[in-house]
VONU-636615 format. One line per 5 residues: number of its first residue (from 1); their letters; for each residue x, y, z of C-alpha. Coordinates in steps of 0.5 Angstrom, whole numbers, plus 500, padded with zeros to 3 digits. Example, Ala and Ser with C-alpha at 12.3 -4.5 7.8 and 13.67 -1.06 7.14 Angstrom:
BEGIN
1) AS) 525:491:516 | 527:498:514
END
This chain:
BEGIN
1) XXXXX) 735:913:303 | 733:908:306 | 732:901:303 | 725:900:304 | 724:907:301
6) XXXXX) 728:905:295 | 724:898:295 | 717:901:296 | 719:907:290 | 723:901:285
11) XXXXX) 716:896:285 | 712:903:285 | 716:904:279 | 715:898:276 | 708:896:277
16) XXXXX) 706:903:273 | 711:901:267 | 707:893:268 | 700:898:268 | 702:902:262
21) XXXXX) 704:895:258 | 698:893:259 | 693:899:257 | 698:900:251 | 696:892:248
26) XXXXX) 689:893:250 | 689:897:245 | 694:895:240 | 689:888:241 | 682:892:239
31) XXXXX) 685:896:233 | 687:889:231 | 681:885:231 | 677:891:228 | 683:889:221
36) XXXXX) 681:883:221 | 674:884:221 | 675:889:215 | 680:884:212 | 674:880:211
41) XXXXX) 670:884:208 | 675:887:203 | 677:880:201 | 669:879:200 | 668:886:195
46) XXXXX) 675:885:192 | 678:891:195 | 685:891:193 | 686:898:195 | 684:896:203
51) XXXXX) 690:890:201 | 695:895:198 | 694:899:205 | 695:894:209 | 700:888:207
56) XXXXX) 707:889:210 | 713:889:205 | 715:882:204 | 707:879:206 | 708:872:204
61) XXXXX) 700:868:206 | 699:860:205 | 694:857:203 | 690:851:206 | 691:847:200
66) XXXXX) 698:848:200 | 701:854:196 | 704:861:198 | 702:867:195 | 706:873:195
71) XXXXX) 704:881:196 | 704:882:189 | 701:875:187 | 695:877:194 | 694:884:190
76) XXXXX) 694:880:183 | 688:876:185 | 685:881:188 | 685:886:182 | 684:880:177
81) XXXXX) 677:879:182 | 680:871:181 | 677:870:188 | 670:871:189 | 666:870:196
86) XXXXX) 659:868:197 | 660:867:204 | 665:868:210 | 664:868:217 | 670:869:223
91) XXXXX) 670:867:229 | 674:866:236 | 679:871:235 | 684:873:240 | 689:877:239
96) XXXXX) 696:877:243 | 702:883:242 | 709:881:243 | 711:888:245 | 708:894:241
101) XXXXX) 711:892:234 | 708:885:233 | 701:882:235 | 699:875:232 | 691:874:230
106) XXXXX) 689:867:231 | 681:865:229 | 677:861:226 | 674:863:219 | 668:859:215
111) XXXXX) 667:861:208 | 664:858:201 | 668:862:195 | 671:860:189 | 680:861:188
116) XXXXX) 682:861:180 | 676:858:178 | 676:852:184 | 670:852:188 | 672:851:196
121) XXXXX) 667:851:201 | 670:850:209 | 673:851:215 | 680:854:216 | 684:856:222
126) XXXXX) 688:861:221 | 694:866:225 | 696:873:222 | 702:876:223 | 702:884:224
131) XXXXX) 707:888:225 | 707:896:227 | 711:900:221 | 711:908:225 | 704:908:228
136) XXXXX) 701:904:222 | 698:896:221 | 701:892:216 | 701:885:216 | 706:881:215
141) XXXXX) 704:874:213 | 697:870:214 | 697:863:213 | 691:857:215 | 690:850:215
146) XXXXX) 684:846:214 | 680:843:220 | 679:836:218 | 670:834:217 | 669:841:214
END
């Protein structure tokens, strides 16, 4: 074989693998997105179950005032209902992939809601951490910072 045909076979090759890449975390990028809209809405009715299904292992979330939470103490919260939301609103959210195991979420939330008795009402910028544990979503941490004004 001559070496424009292995050239031409080689980018052929490559290019397929690129395509292939490409399609594969424009859906990881969507199955993402559809978490945290649903995330919000479990945070909203307290759902730990839809929490207990879908926190990673080792889930750690920092809060915008400061303080970590782990899985358990996330789960805790919920179940104790300790955090009661009024309102809650995302927006621009993009979703990157770090090939098929990790995607990170970044968005804007607003809420009005009140955390172990203390009312909050802001805007918060957050990034969410999601790793692909044999086919399924978990997320792995989630932390926000306060946008300053709100």
């Amino acid at each position: 074989m001559n070496w424009k045909i292995k050239a031409t076979i080689t980018t052929l090759c490559g290019l397929l693998v690129a395509i292939t890449l490409v399609a594969q975390s424009g859906g990881d990028t969507s199955k993402v997105q559809k978490l945290e809209q649903e995330m919000r809405q479990a945070q909203k009715n307290n759902d730990a179950s839809w929490y207990q299904q879908h926190l990673a292992d080792g889930y750690v979330e920092g809060h915008s005032w400061g303080e970590w939470a782990t899985k358990d103490e996330a789960l805790k919260q919920m179940q104790n209902k300790a955090i009661k939301f009024t309102q809650g609103e995302i927006s621009d959210i993009t979703v990157s992939t770090f090939g098929s195991d990790v995607a990170v979420a970044h968005y804007k939330f607003t809420y009005d809601a009140t955390f172990n008795g203390t009312h909050r009402a802001r805007t918060v910028i957050c990034s969410d951490t999601w790793i692909n544990q044999s086919g399924a979503w978990k997320l792995a941490s989630d932390h926000c910072s306060h946008v300053e004004g709100t």
